[in-house]
N, C-alpha and C positions, 0 to 999 in steps of 0.2 A: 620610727622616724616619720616626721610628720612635715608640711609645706602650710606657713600661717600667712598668709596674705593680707596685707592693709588696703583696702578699697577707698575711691573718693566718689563725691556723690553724681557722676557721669557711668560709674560700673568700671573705673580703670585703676589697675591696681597698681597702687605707689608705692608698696614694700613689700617684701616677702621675705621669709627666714625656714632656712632647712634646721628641725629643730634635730639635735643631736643628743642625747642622753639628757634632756633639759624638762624640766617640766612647765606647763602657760604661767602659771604666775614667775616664775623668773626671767619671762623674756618681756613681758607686759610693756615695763617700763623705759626698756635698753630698748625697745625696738619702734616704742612710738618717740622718742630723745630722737633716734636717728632719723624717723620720718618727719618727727616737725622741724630739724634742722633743714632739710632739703624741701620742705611744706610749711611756709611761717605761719599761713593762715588758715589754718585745720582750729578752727572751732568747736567741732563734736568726733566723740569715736566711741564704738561699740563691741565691747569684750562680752565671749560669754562664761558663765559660774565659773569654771575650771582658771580663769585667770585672776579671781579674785582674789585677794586677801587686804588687809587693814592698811600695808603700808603702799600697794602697789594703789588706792582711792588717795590715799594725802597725798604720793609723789603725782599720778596722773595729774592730779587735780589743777594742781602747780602748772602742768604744762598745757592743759586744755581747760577751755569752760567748762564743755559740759561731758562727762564721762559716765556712760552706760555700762555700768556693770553690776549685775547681777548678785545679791551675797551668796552665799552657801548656806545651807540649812535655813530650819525655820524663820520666815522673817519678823522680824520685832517691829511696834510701832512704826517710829519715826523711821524702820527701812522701807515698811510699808507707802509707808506716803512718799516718798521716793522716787520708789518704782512705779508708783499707782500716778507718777504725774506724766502726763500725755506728749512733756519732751522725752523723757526717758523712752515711753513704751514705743514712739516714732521711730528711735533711733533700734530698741531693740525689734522692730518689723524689720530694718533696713536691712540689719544682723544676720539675716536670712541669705543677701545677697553675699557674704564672704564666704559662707556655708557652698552654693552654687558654684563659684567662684572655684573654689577646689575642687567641683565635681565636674565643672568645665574644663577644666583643667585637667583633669584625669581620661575625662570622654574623647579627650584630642592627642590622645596619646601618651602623655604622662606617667598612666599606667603601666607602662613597660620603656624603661631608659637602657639603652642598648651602649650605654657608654660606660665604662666600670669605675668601680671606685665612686668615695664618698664627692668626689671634686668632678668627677664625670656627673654624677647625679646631680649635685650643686647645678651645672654647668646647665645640664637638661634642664632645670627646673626654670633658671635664668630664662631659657632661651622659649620658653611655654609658658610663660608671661609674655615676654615682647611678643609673641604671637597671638594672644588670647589681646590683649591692649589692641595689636593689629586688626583685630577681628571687630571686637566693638567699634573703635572709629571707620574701619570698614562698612559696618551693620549703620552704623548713624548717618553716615554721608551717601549712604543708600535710599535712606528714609530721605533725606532731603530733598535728593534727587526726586525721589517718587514723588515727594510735596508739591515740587515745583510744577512737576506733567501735570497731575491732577488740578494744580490752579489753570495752568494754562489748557487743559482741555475743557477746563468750566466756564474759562472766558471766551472759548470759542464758541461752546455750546450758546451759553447767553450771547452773544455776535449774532449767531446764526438764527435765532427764535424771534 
């Protein structure tokens, strides 16, 4: 059982799926449907190898511009240049942060759900999201904060010189 997360480009995760006896290329497509229903304007997303296959690049494609995803096996030409283009490769750097993402997740507790059953589990995973999202706009409006003393202790500095 695994926890797949959809990230947006702030670090805050817009979807998530307890996967169940499923394997990544069968949720690929049902699970980004239900994120761009709720996200109209998600423009790029990033899968890695394990969700590839032929029909899950035509259906994505449909509903995003630009779709990063990786083939399996050896690459041919025309996949080559593909991947070899610098929107692709941007998007798979990004790929790195969904990776995080569940190990952030896991670092704050996630790794032990003291609730039983697969609906308790579900229910933990829910709730260590909203808390990880919590954390980041936490962590952002920290930074801002900090932004703002530092201007204002520069314009005292310069005041005072």
């Amino acid at each position: 059982m695994t926890v797949n997360p959809k990230k947006d480009q702030y670090g805050l995760i817009l979807n998530h799926q307890v996967m169940e006896h499923q394997t990544d290329e069968k949720i690929a497509v049902p699970l980004m449907e239900e994120t761009t229903k709720t996200f109209h304007n998600i423009a790029s997303c990033s899968f890695d190898k394990g969700f590839h296959s032929r029909s899950n690049q035509e259906k994505l494609a449909t509903l995003i511009d630009l779709v990063a995803m990786p083939r399996k096996g050896k690459p041919s030409a025309k996949t080559a240049a593909i991947e070899n283009n610098p929107e692709f490769i941007r998007l798979r750097h990004q790929h790195s942060s969904v990776e995080s993402s569940i190990n952030a997740l896991e670092n704050h507790g996630l790794d032990r759900c003291p609730d039983h059953g697969i609906e308790g589990f579900k229910r933990y995973v829910a709730f260590a999201v909203i808390a990880r999202n919590i954390q980041i706009i936490g962590r952002a409006l920290e930074i801002k904060e900090l932004r703002k003393q530092q201007k204002e202790q520069r314009k005292k500095y310069l005041l005072a010189a």
